[in-house]
Each structure stands twice: as C-alpha cells, then as structure tokens.
N, C-alpha and C positions, 0 to 999 in steps of 0.2 A: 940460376938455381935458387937464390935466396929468394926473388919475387917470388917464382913459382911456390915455393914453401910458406912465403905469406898468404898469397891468395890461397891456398887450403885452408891454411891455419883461417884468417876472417871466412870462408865458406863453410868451415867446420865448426866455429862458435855458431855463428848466424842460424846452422841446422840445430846445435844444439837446442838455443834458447828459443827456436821454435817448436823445437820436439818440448820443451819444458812448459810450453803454454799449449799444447796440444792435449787433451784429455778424450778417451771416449764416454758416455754418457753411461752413468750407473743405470739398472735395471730399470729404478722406479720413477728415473726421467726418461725412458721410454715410452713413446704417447700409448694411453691406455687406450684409445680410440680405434677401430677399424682403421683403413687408410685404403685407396684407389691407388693402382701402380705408379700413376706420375705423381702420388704426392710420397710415395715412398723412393721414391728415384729424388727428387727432391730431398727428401730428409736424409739420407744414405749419403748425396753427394757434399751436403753441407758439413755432416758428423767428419767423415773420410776426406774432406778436402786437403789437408796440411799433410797427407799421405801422399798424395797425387802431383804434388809439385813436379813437374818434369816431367809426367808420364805420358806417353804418347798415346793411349786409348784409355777412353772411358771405363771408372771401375765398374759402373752399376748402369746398367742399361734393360728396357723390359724384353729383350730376345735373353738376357744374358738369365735376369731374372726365372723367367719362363724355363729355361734350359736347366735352370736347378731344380725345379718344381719337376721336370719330364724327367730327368735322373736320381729324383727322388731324396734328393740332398735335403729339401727343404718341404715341409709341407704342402698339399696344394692350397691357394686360396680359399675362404669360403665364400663364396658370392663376389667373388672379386676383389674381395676385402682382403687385405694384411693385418695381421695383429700382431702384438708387440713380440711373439715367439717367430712371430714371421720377420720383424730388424734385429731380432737379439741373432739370431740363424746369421743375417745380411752381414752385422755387423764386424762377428766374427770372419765369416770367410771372405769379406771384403779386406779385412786385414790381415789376413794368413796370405792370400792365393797370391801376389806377389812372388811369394819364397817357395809355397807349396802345391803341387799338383791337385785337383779337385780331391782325388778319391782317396789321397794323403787327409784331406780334410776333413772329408763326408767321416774317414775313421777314427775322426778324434769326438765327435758331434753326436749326439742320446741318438740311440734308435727309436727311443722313447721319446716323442714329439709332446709329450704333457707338457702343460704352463711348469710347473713346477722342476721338472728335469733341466729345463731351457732354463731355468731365472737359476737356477744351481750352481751351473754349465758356466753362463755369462757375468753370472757376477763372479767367480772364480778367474776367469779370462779374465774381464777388466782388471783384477786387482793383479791378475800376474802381470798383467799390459803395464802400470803402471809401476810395478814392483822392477822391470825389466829398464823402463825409461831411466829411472831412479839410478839403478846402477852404471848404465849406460854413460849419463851424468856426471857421475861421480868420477871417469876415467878420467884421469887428465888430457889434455890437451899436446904436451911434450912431457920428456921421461923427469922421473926423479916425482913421480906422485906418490902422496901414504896411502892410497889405496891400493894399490898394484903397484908393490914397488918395484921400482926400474919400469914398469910398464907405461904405455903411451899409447894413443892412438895412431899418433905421427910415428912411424919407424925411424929410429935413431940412425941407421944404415944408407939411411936416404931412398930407402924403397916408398914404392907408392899406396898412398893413401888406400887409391883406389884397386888396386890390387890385393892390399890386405883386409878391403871390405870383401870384397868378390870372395876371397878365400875361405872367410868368417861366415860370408851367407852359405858357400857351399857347404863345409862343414857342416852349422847349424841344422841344413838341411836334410843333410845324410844321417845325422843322429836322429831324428825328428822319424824318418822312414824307420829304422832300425830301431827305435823304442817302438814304433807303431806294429811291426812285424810281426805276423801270426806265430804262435807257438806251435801249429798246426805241421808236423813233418809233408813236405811236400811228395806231390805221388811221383813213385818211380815208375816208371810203363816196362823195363825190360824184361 
C-alpha cells in the first residue's frame, strides 16, 4: 500500500510540473497567416501535445476538423485557408472536448464568428486556462496545506486518487451543463 501511494504521489508531482510548463499560446502568438489543413493539424497537435499524454485517439484530425466546420461549430474555411479565428475556435475545443460534449461547447463559443469576438473569447479562456493550472498547483500534494486547509489531493482515507479525479471531472462537468442551460421553460405537449 505504501509503494502504491508513492508511485501516485512521483506520478502526481511529474503531472504537475508538466502541467506547470505547459502553456497555451496568447492570441497574438497565433500565426497571423492563412494555414492549409495539414499545417493546422500540425500546429494544433504541437500547442495540445502535453494534453494527450496517454490518449488513445488523435485530438485534431482533418475528418474531425471538417465535422466542426459541417456542424457549424467553427467557421468554414475560406479557400481552404484557416485563420487565426479558425485555431483560436481549435484551440479552445480541443481543450474542453475531453470533459465536454460538442454542443456543451459549440454553447459556450460567439455565434458571432468576427475576429474581434473570437480574440475576446480566447484571450479570456487562456487567461482562465492559466488562472485554473495556477490553483490547481497550489493544492498540495498531502493534507495539512495553507491553501485548503486540511485539503489534499491524495485522500487522507486511503481512497483513490483516481477515483476522486473521475468524481471532480464528473462534477465539474455537470455544473458546466447546468450554468449552460437555457432559461427557456421547456415545452409541455399534454
């Protein structure tokens, strides 16, 4: 039981101090250039790499691509081109879809496709992205941290790590729908 609790513990620093060197790219380092699919597949997979550690399918692919442009998530190209509102779009729901359903997504995302709405949008995301790691960090590692006190990542109880991630994404999750939810009273048919 004590290995098992080490090997978390060295797996859970090592996530950390890579999630701490992990950043996504402000606005105005997003290439100002047109781009062709494979070289936005390319750039997508390099920004989003230290997400993907362990995932079993590709974030960004061009059917996957295509499929948001056909659901209207995302702009269509023009001329085949991607512009930077076209990886500011990528960049966000390549980091959300993980946790959240597309159309969870698509409802947090401007219907307003202007340059301007999208640099608002994403520079607002990145800064919570980073606002979010920040605290993340700050949790300790075992209890008795001044941050949350008594709180830990590791449960004191000897429950599983990975159980009270699952719990926390669920959670996370379900609030995430439930702020998103129309105000709109739904129809009764009877």
């Amino acid at each position: 039981m004590y290995n098992e609790k080490e090997t978390i513990i060295q797996r859970l620093t090592q996530w950390m101090e890579d999630l701490g060197q992990f950043d996504l790219p402000d606005w105005d380092n997003l290439p100002q250039l047109d781009l062709y699919m494979d070289q936005v597949i390319l750039l997508l997979t390099r920004y989003l790499a230290p997400l993907d550690r362990g995932a079993d399918e590709r974030t960004i692919t061009a059917s996957i691509i295509n499929n948001y442009v056909r659901m209207k998530v995302i702009p269509p190209p023009v001329k085949k081109k991607y512009s930077r509102v076209h990886i500011a779009y990528l960049v966000m729901i390549c980091t959300l879809k993980r946790s959240l359903s597309i159309s969870c997504i698509q409802r947090m995302l401007p219907e307003d496709h202007s340059e301007e709405a999208v640099r608002q949008l994403y520079t607002e995301f990145v800064r919570q992205y980073r606002s979010s790691i920040s605290l993340l960090r700050r949790i300790p590692l075992q209890g008795g941290g001044a941050v949350l006190t008594g709180s830990s990542l590791l449960p004191e109880d000897g429950g599983s790590l990975v159980t009270t991630s699952a719990i926390l994404s669920t959670l996370s999750k379900a609030l995430t729908e439930f702020l998103l939810q129309s105000d709109e009273p739904e129809d009764d048919d009877d």
